[in-house]
C-alpha positions in Angstrom: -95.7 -10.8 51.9 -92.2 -10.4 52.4 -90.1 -7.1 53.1 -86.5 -6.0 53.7 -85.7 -4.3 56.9 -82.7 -2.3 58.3 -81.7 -2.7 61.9 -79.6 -0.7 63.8 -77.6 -2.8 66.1 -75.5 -2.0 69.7 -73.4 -5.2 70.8 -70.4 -5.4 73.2 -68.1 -7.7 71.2 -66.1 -9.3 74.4 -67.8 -12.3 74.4 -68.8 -12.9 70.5 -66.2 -14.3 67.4 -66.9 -11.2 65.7 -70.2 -10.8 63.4 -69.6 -13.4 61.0 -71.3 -17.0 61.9 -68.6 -19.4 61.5 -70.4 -22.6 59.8 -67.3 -24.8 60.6 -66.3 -24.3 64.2 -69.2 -22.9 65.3 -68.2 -19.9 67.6 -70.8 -17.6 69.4 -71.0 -14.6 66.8 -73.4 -12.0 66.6 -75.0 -12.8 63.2 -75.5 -16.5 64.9 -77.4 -15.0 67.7 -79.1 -12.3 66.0 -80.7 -15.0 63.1 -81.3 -17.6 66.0 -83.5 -15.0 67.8 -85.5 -14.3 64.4 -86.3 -17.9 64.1 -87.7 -17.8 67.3 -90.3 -15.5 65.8 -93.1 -16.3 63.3 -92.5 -16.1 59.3 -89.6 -16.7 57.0 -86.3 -14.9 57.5 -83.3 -14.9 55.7 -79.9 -14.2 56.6 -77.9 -11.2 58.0 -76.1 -8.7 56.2 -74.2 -6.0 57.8 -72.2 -3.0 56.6 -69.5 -4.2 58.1 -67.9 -7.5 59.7 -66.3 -6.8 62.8 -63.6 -9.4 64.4 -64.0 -10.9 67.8 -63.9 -8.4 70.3 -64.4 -5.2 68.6 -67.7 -3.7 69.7 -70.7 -1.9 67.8 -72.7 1.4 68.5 -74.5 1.3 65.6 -74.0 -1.2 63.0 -76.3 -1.6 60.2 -77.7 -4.3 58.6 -80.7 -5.8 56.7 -82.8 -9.0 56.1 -85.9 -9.8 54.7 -88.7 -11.2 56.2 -92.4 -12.7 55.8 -93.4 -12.0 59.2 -96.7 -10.0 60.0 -95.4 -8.5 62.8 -95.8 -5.0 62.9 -92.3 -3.5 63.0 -92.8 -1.5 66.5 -93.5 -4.9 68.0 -90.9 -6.1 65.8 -88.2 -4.8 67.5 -89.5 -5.7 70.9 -89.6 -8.9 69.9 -86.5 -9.2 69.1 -84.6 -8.1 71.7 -86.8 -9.8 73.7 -85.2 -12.9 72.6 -81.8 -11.4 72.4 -79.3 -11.7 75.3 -78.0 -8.5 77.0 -75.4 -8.0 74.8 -77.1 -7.4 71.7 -79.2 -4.4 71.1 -81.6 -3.8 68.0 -81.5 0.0 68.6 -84.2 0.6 65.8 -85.7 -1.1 63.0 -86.9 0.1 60.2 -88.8 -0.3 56.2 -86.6 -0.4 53.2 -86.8 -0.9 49.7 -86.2 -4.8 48.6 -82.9 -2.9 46.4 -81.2 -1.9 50.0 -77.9 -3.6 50.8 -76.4 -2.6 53.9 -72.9 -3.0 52.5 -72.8 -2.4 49.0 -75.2 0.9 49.6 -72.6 2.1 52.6 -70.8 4.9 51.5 -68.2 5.5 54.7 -67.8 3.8 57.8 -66.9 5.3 61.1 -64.8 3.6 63.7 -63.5 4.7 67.1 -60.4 3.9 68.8 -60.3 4.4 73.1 -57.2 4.5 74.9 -56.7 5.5 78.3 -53.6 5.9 80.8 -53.5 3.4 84.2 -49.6 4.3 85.3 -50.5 6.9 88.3 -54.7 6.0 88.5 -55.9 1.9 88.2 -59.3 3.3 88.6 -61.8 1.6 85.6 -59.0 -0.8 84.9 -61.2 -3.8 85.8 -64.1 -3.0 84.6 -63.0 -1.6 81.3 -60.7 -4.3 80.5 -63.0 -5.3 77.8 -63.6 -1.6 76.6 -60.5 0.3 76.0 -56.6 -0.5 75.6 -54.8 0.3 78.8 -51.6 2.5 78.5 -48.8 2.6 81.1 -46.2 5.4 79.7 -47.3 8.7 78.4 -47.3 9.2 75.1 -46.7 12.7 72.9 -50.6 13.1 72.1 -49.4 16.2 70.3 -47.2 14.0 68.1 -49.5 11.6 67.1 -52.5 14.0 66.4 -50.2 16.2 63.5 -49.3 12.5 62.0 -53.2 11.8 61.8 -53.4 14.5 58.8 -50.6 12.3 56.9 -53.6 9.8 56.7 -56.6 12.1 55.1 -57.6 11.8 52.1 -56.8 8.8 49.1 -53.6 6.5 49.5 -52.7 3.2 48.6 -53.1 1.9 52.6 -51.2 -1.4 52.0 -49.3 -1.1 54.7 -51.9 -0.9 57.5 -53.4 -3.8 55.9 -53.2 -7.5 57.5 -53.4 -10.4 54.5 -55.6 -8.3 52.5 -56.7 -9.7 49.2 -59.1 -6.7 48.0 -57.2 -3.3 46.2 -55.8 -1.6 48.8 -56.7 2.4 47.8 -58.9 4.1 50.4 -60.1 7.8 50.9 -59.7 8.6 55.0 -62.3 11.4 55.5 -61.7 11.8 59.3 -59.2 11.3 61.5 -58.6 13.0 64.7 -57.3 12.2 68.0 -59.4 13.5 70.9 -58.0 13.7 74.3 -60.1 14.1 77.8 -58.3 13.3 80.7 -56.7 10.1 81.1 -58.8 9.1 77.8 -57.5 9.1 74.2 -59.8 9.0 71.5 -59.3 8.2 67.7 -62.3 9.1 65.5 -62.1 7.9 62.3 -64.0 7.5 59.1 -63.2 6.5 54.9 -64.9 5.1 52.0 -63.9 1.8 53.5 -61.6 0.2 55.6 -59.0 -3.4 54.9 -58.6 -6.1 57.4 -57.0 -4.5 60.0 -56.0 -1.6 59.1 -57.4 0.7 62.0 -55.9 -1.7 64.5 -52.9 -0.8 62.5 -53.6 2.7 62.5 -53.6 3.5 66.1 -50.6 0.7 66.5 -48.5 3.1 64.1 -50.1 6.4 65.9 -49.0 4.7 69.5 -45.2 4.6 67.8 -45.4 8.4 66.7 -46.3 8.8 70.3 -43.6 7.1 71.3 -41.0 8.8 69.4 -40.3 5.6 67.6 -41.6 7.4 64.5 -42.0 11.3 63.5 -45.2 12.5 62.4 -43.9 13.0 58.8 -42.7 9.6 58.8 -46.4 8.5 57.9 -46.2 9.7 54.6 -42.9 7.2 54.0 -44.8 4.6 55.6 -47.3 4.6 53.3 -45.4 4.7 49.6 -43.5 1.7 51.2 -47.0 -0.3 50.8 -44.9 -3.1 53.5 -46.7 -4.1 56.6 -43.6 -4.2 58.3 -42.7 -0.5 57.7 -45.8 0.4 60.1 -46.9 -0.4 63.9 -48.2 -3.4 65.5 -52.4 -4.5 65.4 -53.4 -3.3 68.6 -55.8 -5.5 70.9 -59.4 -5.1 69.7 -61.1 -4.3 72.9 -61.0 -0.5 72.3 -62.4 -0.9 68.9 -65.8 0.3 68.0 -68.2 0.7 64.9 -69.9 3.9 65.1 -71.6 4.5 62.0 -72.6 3.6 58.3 -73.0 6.3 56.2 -75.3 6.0 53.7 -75.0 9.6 52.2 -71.9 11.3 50.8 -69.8 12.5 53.8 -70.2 15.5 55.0 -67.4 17.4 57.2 
């Protein structure tokens, strides 16, 4: 009999071409390695869908995603199973019954995404071995610059301009956006309706500038009725990208 099931999913994105299996050119992605360790296992499976498709490199705390399944498995075992037959960078963190009307992106009401930065000029310490896991900065930035701009972002805008070749409308509603600091660490946390191609790359790229002094905080709001990529920062590297979270309730603050 088959059912649809949600897993929760943990992956370090360094060494995938993002989620999306690419049919063509055939790139290690996490959907490819996540259905190839469900046909390992007994019954019919279909394919993958997540809330979100992340690019190659960003990394995942807890992505969502569903598929359906005629296995008799029981779901605790399930899970075992598959990460038994899942290499060490891909976690199914929990696994769980839905109804067959679940759709882990059309039912996703906000996504969450964090952003990790951290300063190297007077400490290399974790520079090796978090190459893969945050952006490295080398000049110090005005942290308290770059947090005021963050609350030109909240709420509903046209974010055209902190999108990269973007096809779909461009409106979003930013429900969180804050810039943490601890220690040598910078932290963006932030979280909307939905996010275009890009665009928290963008984000921090344009956030990095503020900090700069290249822009003022207020200069946010300009950059944004422009609607022109070119008015805003650069993409920054994907390493210190990570999905947190898909909300399936209405946000709460």
């Amino acid at each position: 009999m088959k059912r649809r099931l949600k897993l929760t999913l943990e992956y370090d994105g360094s060494a995938f071409f993002g989620w999306q299996i690419q049919t063509k050119t055939g790139e290690r992605t996490v959907q490819g390695v996540l259905q190839g360790a469900l046909a390992k296992l007994p019954g019919e499976h279909s394919s993958l869908k997540a809330a979100g498709r992340t690019d190659a490199g960003v990394h995942a705390l807890a992505m969502a995603a569903h598929f359906d399944t005629t296995t008799s498995i029981p779901d605790n075992r399930l899970l075992r199973a598959l990460n038994a037959n899942l290499p060490p960078d891909v976690r199914v963190l929990k696994l769980e019954p839905v109804s067959d009307t679940f759709e882990a992106q059309y039912d996703c009401l906000y996504r969450q995404y964090l952003y990790r930065m951290r300063y190297y000029r007077d400490d290399l310490s974790g520079m090796s071995l978090d190459r893969f896991r945050v952006l490295p900065l080398f000049r110090e930035l005005d942290a308290e610059a770059m947090q005021a701009a963050t609350t030109w972002l909240l709420g509903k805008h046209d974010f055209a301009a902190f999108a990269t070749q973007e096809t779909r409308a461009t409106v979003r509603e930013i429900y969180l956006c804050k810039l943490e600091i601890t220690g040598r660490d910078l932290s963006l946390q932030i979280a909307a309706d939905g996010f275009l191609r890009n665009m928290v790359r963008a984000v921090v790229g344009t956030l990095i500038k503020v900090g700069e002094g290249v822009f003022q905080p207020e200069d946010i709001k300009g950059i944004l009725e422009s609607k022109d990529r070119a008015q805003a920062g650069d993409n920054v590297p994907p390493q210190g990208l990570y999905f947190v979270k898909a909300g399936y309730d209405p946000w709460k603050i």
